[in-house]
C-alpha positions in Angstrom: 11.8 89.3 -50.5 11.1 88.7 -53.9 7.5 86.8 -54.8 8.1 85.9 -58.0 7.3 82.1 -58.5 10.2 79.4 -58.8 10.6 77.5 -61.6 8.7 74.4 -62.6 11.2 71.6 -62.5 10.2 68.2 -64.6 9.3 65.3 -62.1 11.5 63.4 -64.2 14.5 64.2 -66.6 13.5 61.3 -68.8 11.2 58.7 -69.7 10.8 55.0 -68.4 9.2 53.5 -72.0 8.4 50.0 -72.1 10.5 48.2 -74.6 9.1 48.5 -78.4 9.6 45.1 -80.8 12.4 46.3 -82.8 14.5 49.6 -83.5 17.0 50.8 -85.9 19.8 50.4 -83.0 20.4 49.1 -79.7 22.8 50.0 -77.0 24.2 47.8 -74.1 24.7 49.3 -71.6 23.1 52.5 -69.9 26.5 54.3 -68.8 28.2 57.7 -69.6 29.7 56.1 -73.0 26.0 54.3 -73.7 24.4 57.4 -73.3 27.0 59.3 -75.1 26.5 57.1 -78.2 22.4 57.3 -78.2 22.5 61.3 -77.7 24.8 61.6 -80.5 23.0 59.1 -82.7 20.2 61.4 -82.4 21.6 64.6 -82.3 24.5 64.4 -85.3 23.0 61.5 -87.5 19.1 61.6 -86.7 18.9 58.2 -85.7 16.4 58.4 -82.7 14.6 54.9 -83.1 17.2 54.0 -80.9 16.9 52.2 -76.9 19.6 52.1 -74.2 19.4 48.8 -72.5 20.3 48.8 -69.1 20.2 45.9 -66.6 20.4 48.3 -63.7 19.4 51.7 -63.2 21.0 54.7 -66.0 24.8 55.5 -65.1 24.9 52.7 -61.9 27.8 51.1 -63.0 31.2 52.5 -63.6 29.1 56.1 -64.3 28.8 56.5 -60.8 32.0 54.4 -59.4 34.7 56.8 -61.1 36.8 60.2 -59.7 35.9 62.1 -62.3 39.3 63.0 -63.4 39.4 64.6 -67.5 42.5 65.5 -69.2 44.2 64.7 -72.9 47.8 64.2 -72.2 48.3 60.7 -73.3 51.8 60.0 -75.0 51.1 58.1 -78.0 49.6 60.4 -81.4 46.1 58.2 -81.8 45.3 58.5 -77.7 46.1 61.7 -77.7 43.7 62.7 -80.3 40.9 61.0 -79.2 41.4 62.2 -75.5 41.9 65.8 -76.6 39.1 65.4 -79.0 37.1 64.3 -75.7 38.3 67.4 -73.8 37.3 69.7 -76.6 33.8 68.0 -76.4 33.9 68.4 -72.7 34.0 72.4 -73.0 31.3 73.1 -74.7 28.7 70.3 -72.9 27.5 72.4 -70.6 26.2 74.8 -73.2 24.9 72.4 -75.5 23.3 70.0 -73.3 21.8 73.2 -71.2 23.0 71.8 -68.1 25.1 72.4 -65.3 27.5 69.6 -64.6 30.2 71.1 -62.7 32.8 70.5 -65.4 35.7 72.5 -63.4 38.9 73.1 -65.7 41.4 73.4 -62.7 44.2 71.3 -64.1 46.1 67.5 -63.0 49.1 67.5 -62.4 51.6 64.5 -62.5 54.5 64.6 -60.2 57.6 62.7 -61.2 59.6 61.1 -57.9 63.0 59.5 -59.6 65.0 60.3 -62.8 62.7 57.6 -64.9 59.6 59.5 -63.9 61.1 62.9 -65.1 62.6 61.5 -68.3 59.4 60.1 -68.9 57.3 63.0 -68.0 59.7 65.5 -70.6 58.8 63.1 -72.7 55.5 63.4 -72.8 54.9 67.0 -72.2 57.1 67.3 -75.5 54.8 65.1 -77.3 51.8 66.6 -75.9 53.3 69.9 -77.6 53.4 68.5 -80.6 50.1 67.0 -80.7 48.2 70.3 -79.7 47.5 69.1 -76.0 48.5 72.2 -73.6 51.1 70.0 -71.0 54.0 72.0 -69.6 56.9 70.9 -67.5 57.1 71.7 -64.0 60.3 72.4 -61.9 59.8 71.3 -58.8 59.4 75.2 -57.5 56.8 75.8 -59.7 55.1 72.4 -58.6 55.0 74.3 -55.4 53.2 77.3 -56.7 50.3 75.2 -58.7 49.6 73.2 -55.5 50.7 74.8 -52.4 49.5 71.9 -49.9 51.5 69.6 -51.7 54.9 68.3 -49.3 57.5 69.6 -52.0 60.2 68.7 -49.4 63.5 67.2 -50.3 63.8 65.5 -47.2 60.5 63.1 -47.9 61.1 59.3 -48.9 60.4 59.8 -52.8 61.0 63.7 -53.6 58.9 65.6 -55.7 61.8 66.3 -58.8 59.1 67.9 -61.2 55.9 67.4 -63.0 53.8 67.6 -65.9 50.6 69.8 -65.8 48.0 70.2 -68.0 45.8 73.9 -67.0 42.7 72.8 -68.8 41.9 69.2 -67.6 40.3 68.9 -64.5 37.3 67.7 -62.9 33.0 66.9 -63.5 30.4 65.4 -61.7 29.8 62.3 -62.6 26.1 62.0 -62.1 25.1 64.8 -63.3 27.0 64.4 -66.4 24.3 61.4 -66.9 21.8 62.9 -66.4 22.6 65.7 -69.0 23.1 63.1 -71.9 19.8 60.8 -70.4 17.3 64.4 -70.6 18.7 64.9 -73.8 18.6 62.2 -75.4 15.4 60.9 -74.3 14.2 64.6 -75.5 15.3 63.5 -79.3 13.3 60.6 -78.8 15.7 57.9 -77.5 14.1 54.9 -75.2 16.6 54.9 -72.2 14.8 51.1 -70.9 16.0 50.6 -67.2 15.9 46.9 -65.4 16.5 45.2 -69.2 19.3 42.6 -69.1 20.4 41.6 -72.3 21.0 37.0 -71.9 21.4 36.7 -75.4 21.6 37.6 -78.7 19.5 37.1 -82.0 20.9 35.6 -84.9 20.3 35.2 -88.7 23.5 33.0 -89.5 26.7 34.8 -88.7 24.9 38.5 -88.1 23.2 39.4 -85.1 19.4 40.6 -85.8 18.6 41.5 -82.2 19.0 40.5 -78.4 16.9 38.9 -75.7 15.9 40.3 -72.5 14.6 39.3 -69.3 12.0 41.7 -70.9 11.5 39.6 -74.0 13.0 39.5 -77.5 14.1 43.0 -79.3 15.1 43.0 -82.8 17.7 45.7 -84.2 19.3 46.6 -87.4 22.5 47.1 -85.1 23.6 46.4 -81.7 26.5 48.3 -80.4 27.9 46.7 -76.7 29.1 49.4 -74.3 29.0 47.4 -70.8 32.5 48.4 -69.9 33.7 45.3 -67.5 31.1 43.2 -68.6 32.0 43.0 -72.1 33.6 39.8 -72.7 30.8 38.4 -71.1 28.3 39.6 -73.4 30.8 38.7 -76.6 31.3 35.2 -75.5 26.9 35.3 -75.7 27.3 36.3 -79.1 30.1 34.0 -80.5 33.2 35.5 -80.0 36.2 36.1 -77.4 37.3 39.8 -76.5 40.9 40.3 -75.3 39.9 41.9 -72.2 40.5 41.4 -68.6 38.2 43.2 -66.0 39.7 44.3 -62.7 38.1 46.0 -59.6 39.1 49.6 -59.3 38.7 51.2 -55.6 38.0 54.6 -55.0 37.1 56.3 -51.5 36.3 59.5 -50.2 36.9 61.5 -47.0 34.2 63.7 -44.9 33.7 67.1 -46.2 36.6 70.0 -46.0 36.9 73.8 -46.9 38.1 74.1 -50.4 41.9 73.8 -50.2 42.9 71.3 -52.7 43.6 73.7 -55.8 44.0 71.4 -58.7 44.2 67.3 -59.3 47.8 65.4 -58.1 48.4 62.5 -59.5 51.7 60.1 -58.4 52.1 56.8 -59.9 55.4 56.3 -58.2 53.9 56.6 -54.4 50.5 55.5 -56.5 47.7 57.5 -55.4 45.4 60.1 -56.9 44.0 63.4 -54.9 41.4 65.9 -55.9 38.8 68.1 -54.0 35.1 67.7 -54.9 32.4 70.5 -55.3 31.1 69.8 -52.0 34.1 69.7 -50.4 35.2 65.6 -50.0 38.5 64.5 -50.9 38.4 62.0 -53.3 41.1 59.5 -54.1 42.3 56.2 -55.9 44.9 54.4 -57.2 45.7 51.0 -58.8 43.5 48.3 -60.1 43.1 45.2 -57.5 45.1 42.8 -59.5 42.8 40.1 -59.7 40.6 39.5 -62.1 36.6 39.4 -60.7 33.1 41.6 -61.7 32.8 42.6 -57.7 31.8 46.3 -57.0 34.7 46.3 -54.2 38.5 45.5 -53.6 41.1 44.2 -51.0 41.8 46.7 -47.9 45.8 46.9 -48.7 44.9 49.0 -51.6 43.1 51.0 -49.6 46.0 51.3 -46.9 48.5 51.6 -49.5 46.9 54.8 -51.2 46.4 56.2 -47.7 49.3 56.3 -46.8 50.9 57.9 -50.0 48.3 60.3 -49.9 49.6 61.4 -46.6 52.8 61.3 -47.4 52.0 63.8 -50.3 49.8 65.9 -48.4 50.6 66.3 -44.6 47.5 68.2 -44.1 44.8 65.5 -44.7 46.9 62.8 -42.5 43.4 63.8 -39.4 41.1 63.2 -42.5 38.9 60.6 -42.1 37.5 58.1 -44.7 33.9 58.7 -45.3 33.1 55.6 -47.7 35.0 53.9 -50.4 33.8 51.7 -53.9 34.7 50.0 -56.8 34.1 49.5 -60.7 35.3 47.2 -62.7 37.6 48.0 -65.3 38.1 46.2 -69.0 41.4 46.4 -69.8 43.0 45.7 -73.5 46.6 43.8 -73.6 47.9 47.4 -74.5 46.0 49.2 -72.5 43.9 51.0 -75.1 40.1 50.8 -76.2 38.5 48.7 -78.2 36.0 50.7 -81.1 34.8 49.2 -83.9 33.0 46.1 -85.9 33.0 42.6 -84.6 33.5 38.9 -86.3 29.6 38.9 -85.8 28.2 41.0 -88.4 25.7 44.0 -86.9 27.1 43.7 -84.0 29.9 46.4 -82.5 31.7 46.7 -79.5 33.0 49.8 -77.2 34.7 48.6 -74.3 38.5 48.2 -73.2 38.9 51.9 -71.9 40.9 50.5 -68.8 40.7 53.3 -66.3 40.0 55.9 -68.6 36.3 55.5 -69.6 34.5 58.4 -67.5 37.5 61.3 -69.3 36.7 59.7 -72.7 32.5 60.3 -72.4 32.3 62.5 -75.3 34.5 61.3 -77.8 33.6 57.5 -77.3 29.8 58.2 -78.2 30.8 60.3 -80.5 32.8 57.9 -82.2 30.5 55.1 -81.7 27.5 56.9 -83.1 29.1 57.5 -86.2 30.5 53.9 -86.7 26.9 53.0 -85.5 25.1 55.0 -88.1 27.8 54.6 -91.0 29.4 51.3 -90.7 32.4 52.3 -90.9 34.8 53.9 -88.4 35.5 57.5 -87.4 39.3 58.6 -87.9 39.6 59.2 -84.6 38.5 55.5 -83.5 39.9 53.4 -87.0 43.0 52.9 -84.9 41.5 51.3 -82.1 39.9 48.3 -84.1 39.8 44.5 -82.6 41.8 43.4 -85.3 45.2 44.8 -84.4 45.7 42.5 -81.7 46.1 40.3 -85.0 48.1 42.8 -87.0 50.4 43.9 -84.1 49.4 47.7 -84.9 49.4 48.0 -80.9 48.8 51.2 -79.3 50.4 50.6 -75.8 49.7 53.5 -73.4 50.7 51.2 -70.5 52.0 54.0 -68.2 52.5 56.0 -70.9 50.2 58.8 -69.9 52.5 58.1 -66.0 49.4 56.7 -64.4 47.3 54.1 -65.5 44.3 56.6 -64.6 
């Protein structure tokens, strides 16, 4: 047996700083896309006088309420760039963070059950071809070969007729993929403030100066918003009216299994959403609740609804037992697509609107953010996705484009 010590481990990956007076930037919101934004701030533009304001605990929110699903193959040309940006970003993390998140490239797959779905799905896999994204179209044979488990029968209520698959999307862990971005960041000398609720906002006429806090008042050269559901809420604080809606989203998983689940399923015809974890839970989802509300739960027909498609997909989990379910609470845009960019209120930015496609977008949304952060100005992967073209009708609707909402 070997004798040779063990490592020293930190007692904790980052600092808990009080909150200075004033910095060159501050971020709302201590999730996967605030973090994002303050690591890249530091790390591309050298903007470390930077905090994270969090009014929980770093990644509590929708960070740690998702299923961890990452893939690219969004139909319309600016999504898909900004997603497959995101991926790109995704595989080379691990390296440049120095840290082990379990990113796991073992593809999603999206099964097509009528001739809408497959018409659809050519679609897309066509336009993922042409936009560098890596989908393929799958017969329903070779559906059958990617995912074994899967009930491929023709005999079942809604037949599998095909699919699109993506080989390198796949799968993360959540947590951990916080926890990279937090040790990092607060290495480059980011303030990552925990238990910091922003109530207000600090104004010098029609620009924003800083915010208050149940902490006190903190001035800022720029504030960029990146609360995810709660969004609108902070806007209306500062003057102005976002067009989002936020929605609970459930998610559940089951006890642990032996790794048999190969790859991610996805069905927005049945509606329901399957992968395998590390560890070995299944974890699922489907639809938003439709009602609008900020609760951290949902109704229990959704629940019974994506139960029961996941069964009828996958025979072999129908003794599977539920081992504890959540929810987020998801902003989503008229057309379904983020919102990135400047404000009416001067200073003052926004990153929210992601719908159910925040946690796959990590990357690309900080980096984005950072850059219209530090410049002013937005990135040309995030100029599309500006608040005013809910005014100019330049819409980019990916409602069930991508042939799940997820």
């Amino acid at each position: 047996m070997s004798t040779a010590p063990l490592p020293e481990h930190p007692e904790h990956l980052w600092r808990n700083p009080e909150p200075r007076s004033s910095y060159d930037v501050i971020i709302v919101g201590g999730g996967g896309h605030g973090l994002a934004t303050a690591y890249y701030l530091a790390a591309v533009h050298g903007i470390t006088n930077v905090a994270v304001l969090e009014k929980g605990w770093l990644a509590g929110g929708n960070m740690a309420r998702n299923t961890t699903i990452i893939r690219s193959n969004y139909l319309w040309d600016e999504s898909a760039a900004m997603y497959e940006y995101a991926l790109k970003l995704w595989e080379r993390l691990p390296e440049e963070l120095d840290y082990d998140f379990l990113f796991s490239q073992r593809g999603v797959l999206n099964l097509a059950h009528t001739l809408q779905d497959v018409r659809e799905g050519t679609r897309r896999a066509n336009a993922n071809r042409l936009n560098g994204v890596g989908s393929v179209w799958l017969t329903p044979d070779e559906v059958a070969e990617v995912c074994p488990i899967l009930n491929t029968s023709p005999d079942t209520r809604y037949p599998v007729l095909g699919g699109t698959y993506q080989p390198r999307a796949g799968i993360a862990k959540h947590d951990h993929v916080a926890w990279a971005l937090a040790r990092r960041a607060d290495q480059l000398g980011v303030d990552l403030i925990q238990g910091c609720e922003v109530t207000g906002f600090v104004k010098n006429g029609d620009r924003v100066t800083g915010v208050e806090t149940n902490r006190g008042r903190i001035h800022a050269g720029r504030v960029g918003l990146a609360a995810a559901g709660h969004s609108s809420v902070l806007a209306e604080r500062a003057g102005f009216r976002l067009p989002v809606q936020s929605h609970p989203l459930q998610a559940l998983v089951s006890e642990l299994h032996e790794p048999v689940h190969p790859t991610v399923v996805m069905s927005n015809h049945v509606h329901v959403y399957v992968s395998q974890a590390h560890k070995g839970e299944l974890v699922m989802g489907a639809g938003v609740d439709s009602y609008n509300g900020y609760g951290q739960r949902g109704a229990f027909h959704v629940i019974e609804e994506q139960m029961a498609a996941a069964v009828e997909l996958f025979p072999v989990f129908a003794r599977a037992h539920v081992l504890r379910t959540w929810g987020g609470i998801v902003d989503v845009t008229p057309d379904a697509s983020p919102v990135i960019g400047a404000t009416p209120v001067g200073n003052l930015f926004v990153n929210c609107g992601w719908g159910t496609g925040g946690f796959k977008a990590t990357p690309a949304a900080g980096f984005t953010f950072a850059h219209t952060l530090a410049t002013g100005a937005p990135h040309p992967l995030n100029e599309p996705f500006a608040l005013d073209r809910f005014t100019t009708g330049a819409l980019i609707d990916e409602h069930g484009a991508a042939a799940v909402a997820h």
